[in-house]
C-alpha positions as CSV (number, residue, x, y, z in Angstrom):
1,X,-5.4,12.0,-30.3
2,X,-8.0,9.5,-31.0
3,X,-8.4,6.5,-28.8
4,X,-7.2,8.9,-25.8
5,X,-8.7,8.0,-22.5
6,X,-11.1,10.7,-21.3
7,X,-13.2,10.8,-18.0
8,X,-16.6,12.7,-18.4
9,X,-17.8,13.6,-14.7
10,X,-21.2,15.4,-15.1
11,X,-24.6,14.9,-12.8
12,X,-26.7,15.5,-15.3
13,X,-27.5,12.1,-17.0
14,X,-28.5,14.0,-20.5
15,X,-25.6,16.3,-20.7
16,X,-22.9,12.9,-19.4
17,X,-24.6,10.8,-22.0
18,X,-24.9,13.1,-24.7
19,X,-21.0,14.3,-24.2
20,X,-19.8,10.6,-24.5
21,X,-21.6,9.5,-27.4
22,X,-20.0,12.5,-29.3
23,X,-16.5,11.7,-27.6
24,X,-16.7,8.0,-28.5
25,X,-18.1,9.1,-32.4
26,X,-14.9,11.0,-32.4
27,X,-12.5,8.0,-31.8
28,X,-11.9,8.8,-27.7
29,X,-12.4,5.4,-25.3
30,X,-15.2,7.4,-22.9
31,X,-16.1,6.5,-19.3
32,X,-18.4,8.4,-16.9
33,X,-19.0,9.2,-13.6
34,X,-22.2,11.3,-11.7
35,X,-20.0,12.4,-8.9
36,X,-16.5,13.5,-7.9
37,X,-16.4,10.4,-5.3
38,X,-17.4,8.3,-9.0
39,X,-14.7,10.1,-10.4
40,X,-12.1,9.8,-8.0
41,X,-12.5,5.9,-8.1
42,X,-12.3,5.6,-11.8
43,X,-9.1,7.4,-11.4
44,X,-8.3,5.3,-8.6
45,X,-9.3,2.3,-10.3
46,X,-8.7,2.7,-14.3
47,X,-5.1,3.7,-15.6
48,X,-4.7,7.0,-16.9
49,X,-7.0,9.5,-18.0
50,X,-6.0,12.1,-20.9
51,X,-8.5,14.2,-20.2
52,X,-11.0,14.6,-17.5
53,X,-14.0,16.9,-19.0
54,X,-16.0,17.5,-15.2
55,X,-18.6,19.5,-14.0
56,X,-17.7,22.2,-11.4
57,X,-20.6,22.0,-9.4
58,X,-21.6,18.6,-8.5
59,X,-23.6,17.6,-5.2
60,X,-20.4,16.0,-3.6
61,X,-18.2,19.1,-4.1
62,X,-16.5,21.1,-7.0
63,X,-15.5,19.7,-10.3
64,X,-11.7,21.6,-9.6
């Protein structure tokens, strides 16, 4: 699966960063987002996702 699209939506800058570095180390093409309105515009936005890795409780609403 490597060079899969995957959308890390996390408000925590540590835990967003950290998981992406280890995503891209691993071959994935990462991008981020700090909220679910972030997220639902790179969604919007970008093409597909493969896999969205989110948060469930984020100040904008749940992750789900």
């Amino acid at each position: 699966m490597s060079g899969a699209r995957i959308l890390v939506v996390d408000d925590e800058p540590g835990l967003r960063e950290m998981l992406s570095v280890l995503l891209r180390r691993a071959g994935y093409v990462v991008e981020t987002a700090a909220t679910v309105a972030q997220g639902v515009e790179r969604v919007a936005a970008a093409a597909q996702f493969d896999l969205v890795v989110t948060d469930l409780a984020l100040p904008d609403g749940t992750g789900l």
